[in-house]
TORROPA-379084 format. One record per residue (C-alpha): residue in one letter; z, x, y. Coordinates in steps of 0.1 Angstrom, whole numbers, plus 5000, padded with zeros to 4 digits. Layout:
<rs>
AZXY
...
</rs>
This chain:
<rs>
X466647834631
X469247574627
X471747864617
X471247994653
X472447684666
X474947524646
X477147844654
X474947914688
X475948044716
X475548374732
X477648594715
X476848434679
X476448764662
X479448984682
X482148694682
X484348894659
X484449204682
X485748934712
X489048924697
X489949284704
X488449214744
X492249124752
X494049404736
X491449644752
X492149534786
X495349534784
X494849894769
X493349974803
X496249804821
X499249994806
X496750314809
X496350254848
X500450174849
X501050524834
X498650734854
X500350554884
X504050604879
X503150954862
X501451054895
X503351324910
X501151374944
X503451194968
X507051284956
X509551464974
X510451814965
X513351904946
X515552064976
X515451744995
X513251845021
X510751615040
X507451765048
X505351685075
X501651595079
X499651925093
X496451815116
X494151935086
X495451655065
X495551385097
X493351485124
X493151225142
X497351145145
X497551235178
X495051005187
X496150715171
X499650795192
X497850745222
X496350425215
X499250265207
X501250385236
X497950255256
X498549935244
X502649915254
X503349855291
X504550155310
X508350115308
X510650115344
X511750495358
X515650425354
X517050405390
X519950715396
X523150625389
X522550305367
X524350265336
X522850355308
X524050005289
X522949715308
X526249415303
X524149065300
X526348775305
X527648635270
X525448345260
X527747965263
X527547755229
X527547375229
</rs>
């Protein structure tokens, strides 16, 4: 019994296999990094080209559009003949 606990503790038979614990984790990490940058799912194709979201991938886009235009106040009808460019007086410094 006294063997037990002058080298007690809970992992008094398996302390040995504790010393790979850090290299095994950081096995995991560099194996997470590699899958992540190796991940080819969201790259562009090669002739440059940009595709767009179809409504089977985001349903619910359109949606979302209308609740945040729901949320904006509805901007001013522009009066006829207005300028499009609005000159605001230039701001006086101290």
């Amino acid at each position: 019994m006294s063997g037990i606990v002058a080298h007690g503790g809970m992992f008094a038979g398996s302390h040995t296999m504790l010393v790979f614990l850090p290299f095994l984790l950081a096995g995991a990490g560099l194996g997470f990094i590699v899958r992540a940058v190796s991940d080819k799912v969201d790259a562009k194709p090669p002739d440059g080209s940009v595709r767009l979201p179809n409504a089977k991938e985001h349903p619910l886009y359109h949606l979302h559009m209308q609740i945040r235009a729901a949320g904006r106040p509805a901007s001013p009808e522009p009066t006829p003949g207005a300028p499009a460019v609005v000159n605001l007086p230039r701001r006086q410094h101290p």
